[in-house]
Residue, then its C-alpha position, 0 to 999 in steps of 0.5 A: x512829213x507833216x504833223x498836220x492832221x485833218x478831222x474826218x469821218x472813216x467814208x469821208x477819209x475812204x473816199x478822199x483817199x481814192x480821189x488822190x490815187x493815180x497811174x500813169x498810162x501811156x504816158x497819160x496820168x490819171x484816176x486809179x479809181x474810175x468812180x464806182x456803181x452804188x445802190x443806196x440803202x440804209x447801211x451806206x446812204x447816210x455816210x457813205x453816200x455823203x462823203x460820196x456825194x461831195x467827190x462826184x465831179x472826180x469820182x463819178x457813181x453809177x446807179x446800178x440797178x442790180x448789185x451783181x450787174x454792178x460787180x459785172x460792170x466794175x470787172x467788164x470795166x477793169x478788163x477794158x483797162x487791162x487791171x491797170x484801173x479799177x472801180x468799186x462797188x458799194x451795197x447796204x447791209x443785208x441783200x444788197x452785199x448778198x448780191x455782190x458775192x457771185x460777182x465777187x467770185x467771178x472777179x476772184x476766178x479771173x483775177x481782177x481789181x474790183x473794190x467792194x465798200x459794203x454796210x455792216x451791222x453795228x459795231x456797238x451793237x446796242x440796237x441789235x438785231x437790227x434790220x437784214x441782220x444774220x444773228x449766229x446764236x454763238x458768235x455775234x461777231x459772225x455775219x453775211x460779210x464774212x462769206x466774202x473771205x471765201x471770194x476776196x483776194x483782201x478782207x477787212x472789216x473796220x472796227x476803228x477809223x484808225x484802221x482806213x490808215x493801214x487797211x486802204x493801201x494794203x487793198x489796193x497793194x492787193x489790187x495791182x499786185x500781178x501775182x495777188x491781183x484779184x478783189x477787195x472787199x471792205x466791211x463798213x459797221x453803220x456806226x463806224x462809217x460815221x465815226x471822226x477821227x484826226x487823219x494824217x493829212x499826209x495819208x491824202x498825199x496825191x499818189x502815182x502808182x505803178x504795178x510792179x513787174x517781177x524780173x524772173x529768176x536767170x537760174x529758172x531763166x536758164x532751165x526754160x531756155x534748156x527745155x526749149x532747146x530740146x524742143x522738135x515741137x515746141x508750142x505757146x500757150x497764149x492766156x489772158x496774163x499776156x495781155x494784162x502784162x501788156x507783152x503782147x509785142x513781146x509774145x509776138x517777137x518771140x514766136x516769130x523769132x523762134x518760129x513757135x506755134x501759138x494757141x490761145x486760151x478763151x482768156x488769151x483769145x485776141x493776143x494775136x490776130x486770126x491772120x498771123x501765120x503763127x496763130x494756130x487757132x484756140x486750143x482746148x475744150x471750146x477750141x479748134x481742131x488746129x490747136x489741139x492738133x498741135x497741142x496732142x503732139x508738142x513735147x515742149x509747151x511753153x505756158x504764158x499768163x494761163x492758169x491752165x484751166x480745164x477748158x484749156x487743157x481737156x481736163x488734162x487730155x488734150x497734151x502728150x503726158x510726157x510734154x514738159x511744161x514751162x509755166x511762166x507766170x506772175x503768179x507761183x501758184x500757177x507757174x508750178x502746174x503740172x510739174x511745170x518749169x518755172x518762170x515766176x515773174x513778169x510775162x513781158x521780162x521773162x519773154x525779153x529773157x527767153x529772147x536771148x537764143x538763137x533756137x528755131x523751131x523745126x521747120x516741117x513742125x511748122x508746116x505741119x502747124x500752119x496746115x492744120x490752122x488753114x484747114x480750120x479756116x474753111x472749116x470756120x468759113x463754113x461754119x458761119x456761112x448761111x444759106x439754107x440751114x437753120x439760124x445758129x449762134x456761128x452764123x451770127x458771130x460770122x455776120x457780125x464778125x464781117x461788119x463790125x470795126x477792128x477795134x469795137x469789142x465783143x463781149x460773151x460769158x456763160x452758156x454755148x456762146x464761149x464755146x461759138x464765139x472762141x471757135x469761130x471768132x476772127x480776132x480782128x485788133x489785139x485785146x478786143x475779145x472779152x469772153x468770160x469763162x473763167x467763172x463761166x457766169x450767166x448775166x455777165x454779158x450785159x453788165x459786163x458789157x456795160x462797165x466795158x462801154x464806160x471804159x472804152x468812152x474813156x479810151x476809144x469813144x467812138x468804137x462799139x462794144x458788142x454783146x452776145x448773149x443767149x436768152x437764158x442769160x438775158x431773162x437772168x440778168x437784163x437789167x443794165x439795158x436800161x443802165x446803158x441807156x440811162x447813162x448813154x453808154x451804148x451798146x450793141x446787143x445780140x439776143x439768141x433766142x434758143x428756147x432755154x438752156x439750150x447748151x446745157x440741153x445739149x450736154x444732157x441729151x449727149x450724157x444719155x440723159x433725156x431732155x428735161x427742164x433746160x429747154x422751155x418745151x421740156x420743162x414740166x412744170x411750165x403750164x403755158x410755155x410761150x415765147x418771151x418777146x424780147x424786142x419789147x421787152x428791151x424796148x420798155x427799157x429805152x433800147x431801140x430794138x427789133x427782130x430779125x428773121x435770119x442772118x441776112x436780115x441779121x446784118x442789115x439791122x446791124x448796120x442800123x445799130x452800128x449808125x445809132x447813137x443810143x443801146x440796140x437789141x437785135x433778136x433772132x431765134x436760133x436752133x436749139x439743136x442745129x447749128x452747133x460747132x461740131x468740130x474742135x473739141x477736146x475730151x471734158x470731165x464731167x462727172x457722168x452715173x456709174x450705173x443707171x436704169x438707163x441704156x443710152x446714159x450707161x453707153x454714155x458713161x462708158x464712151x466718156x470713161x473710153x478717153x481718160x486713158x489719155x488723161x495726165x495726171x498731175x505729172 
């Protein structure tokens, strides 16, 4: 190895060494790292923004216009390449790395590879306190950074140029590890950003990375093997971990192999299309009445890439609590569940692994299974149908769902869309359903939308991705409509505008509780409740947008937006109260008044204590 040295400051060494990180993809060498989305301040502009500056053919940035839309794009885009790129983020001291902390959490919840490079106050400190810092009277090294530990997978703060050399490699180890994946955060003090040092120029060696695949262990092998042995009604949890192990073939031959019934989590929503014999449906709290069917009743469940969150499982009601759980997970925290079986390792070796039996499934089970995922469909087909009914988000989805290409992707996060477009969304393509509700996180839909449109330009160019958001969601975090389209990544954009947090509404009224402060006509400090004008709104941004009476009209300005070359925003109001998805849900867990003035939310508390009975309890 040379001994050779070059003298460079820490963000030039920083940002050199991510322009030398590469993967291959099938069969495709490229970037690790994307480029990344920045907003400038005083904390990042003069060292960080200068060393940035001189890779911006290879390392394009992003304006954002919101720090947390920039930790949404970067996780949207990530998600598009299935964890195998990653982009980063960079904010100023103070408010700007403020904001990325929800975006941090939700990259944390959904385990995803997003780098954040954020200013830090000085490490000499001989000008503090300086502008936007926190000052902790009894520790001065204490600051707003390190809340990122409680939301980052690795955290760092560099104290000495020195410390790029070992704390870079272990970020981005962080980053592609299948069982530790999830976000990095860097902490740069504004002295040091700038401070030289004499790297090894070796450490800029071009590197081709790869993300390891765990084979699991043949005795846990072996254990999983007897269990499904055993199994008269063995069923599959599809997660989000199938596809990010790129086993989706794996998963499918496995299924048809051994005639196993399939469901998928929100996360795991596209690892089969909606016409597979095997695809029983959705299975969960926003699931289908198909899945959860077959869930009550299995004895055998085999768990892939799922962390068995609580939608996925009813809070634990919606699987018999005498079910054995094989976990098959990269990582060991979520393999062990429920006293699970585990199979700690690669979801795409392990099911290679799995494949070697000659087990089938029973065949009434089967039958049983594919009855219940036919009587869901006309369930659905009804559900989206319009006519003479009030507007509603399924009659939406099922519009767009209709008209829009297998390929182009559909992007939801947050508030009663999840819920709507799990159940009634007719996977089209493998992977190209991005609903975020692992951190359940309003304002995702856009931004996220946006970093998934910088990626698929990059892999699939002429698809569309598609974002449903709600107006609660929208008024949060709008922003990145005009990112969109000052960065000509388009999008198509799908308003539902229900008056408020109509969901949450909906909780409210179904817990006993009266309507309050969700629904703009029921909030009591709102003097002038009128309606937001949304067509103009993002029309001020440079979106071509209009509004739509009802879902009829609904497809034709679809049809308009699939011919555009620039963002589209279509607004159409929906009920508030019609229209819901009425079927396909399990018993959830919210915390409901023991005892209440109330009489409708003491019934409520009662009907809702009345299903825990069926609740597992960790065993």
């Amino acid at each position: 190895m040379s001994d050779k040295t070059i003298r460079l400051t820490t963000a030039q060494a920083i940002i050199r060494y991510l322009d030398n990180q590469f993967i291959v993809i099938d069969g495709q060498e490229m970037r690790l790292c994307g480029g990344g989305f920045g907003i400038f301040g005083h904390g990042n502009v003069t060292c960080l923004g200068e060393a940035l500056y001189d890779h911006r053919a290879t390392l394009p940035l992003y304006r954002g216009q919101n720090e947390q839309g920039m930790g949404f794009a970067a996780a949207g885009y990530t998600k598009q390449w299935l964890r195998q790129r990653f982009m980063f983020c960079t904010a100023s001291a103070g408010p700007g790395t403020a904001n990325l902390l929800t975006s941090a959490a939700l990259a944390h919840a959904n385990r995803l590879p997003v780098l954040m490079l954020c200013g830090d106050t000085f490490l000499t400190r001989l000008p503090d306190p300086v502008l936007q810092q926190l000052e902790h009277f009894g520790n001065p090294a204490y600051g707003l950074n390190d809340a990122f530990k409680a939301v980052s997978r690795y955290w760092d703060r560099i104290t000495h140029p020195a410390q790029v050399i070992q704390s870079l490699p272990a970020a981005i180890s962080t980053m592609l590890d299948p069982a530790d994946c999830g976000p990095a955060f860097i902490g740069l003090p504004q002295d040091v950003q700038g401070w030289a040092y004499d790297y090894p120029e070796a450490f800029f060696a071009k590197r081709v990375h790869r993300i390891r695949r765990v084979t699991p262990d043949q005795n846990e092998v072996a254990a999983a093997m007897d269990a499904l042995r055993s199994a008269q009604r063995p069923l599959i949890i599809a997660g989000g971990g199938v596809q990010y192990s790129r086993a989706v073939a794996e998963l499918t031959a496995f299924a048809e192999d051994h005639q196993i019934p399939v469901v998928e989590t929100i996360a795991g929503r596209a690892n089969m299309k909606a016409d597979h014999p095997l695809n029983i449906g959705p299975v969960g709290v926003t699931g289908s009445d198909s899945a959860n069917a077959v869930a009550e009743r299995a004895d055998v469940v085999l768990a892939v890439g799922t962390r068995l969150q609580d939608f996925t499982t009813g809070s634990w009601t919606a699987f018999a609590k005498d079910a054995q759980f094989i976990g098959l997970n990269a990582a060991r925290h979520d393999a062990i569940k429920h006293m699970s079986l585990p199979v700690v390792g690669d979801a795409k070796r392990g099911l290679e692994l799995l494949q070697r039996d000659s087990y089938k499934a029973p065949q009434d089970w089967v039958d049983f299974a594919k009855a219940q995922r036919a009587n869901w469909d006309e369930y659905v087909a009804g559900n989206v149908a319009h006519g003479n009914r009030p507007n509603s988000y399924a009659q939406a989805i099922g519009v767009v769902n209709d008209l829009c290409d297998p390929r182009d992707r559909i992007v939801a996060a947050a508030g009663g869309l999840p819920a709507e477009v799990t159940a009634n969304w007719r996977t089209l393509d493998i992977g190209t359903v991005d609903v975020e509700f692992g951190f359940s996180c309003m304002g995702y839909e856009i931004a996220g939308g946006w970093g998934a449109r910088i990626a698929q330009a990059e892999r699939e160019p002429d698809q569309d991705t598609i974002v449903f958001t709600g107006d609660g969601s929208y008024l949060l975090m709008n922003s990145d409509v005009y990112s969109s389209v000052l960065t000509g990544k388009k999008l198509i954009i799908m308003v539902l505008d229900n008056g408020g947090f109509a969901v949450i509404n909906k909780l409210q009224n179904n817990t006993g509780n009266e309507s309050y402060n969700n629904l703009i006509a029921d909030t009591p400090t709102a003097t002038a409740p009128f309606a937001v004008d949304f067509e103009a709104h993002a029309a001020a941004m440079g979106a071509t947008a209009e509004t739509v009476a009802n879902p009829a009209e609904l497809g034709e300005a679809f049809k308009r937006a699939k011919a555009s070359d620039k963002t589209y925003v279509i607004v159409m109001k929906v009920d508030a109260y019609e229209g819901w998805t009425t079927e396909g849900h399990t018993w959830w867990e919210v915390g409901t008044p023991h005892v209440s003035d109330n009489a409708k939310v003491t019934a409520a508390h009662k009907d809702q204590e009345a299903t825990r009975s069926k609740q597992r309890k960790g065993v």
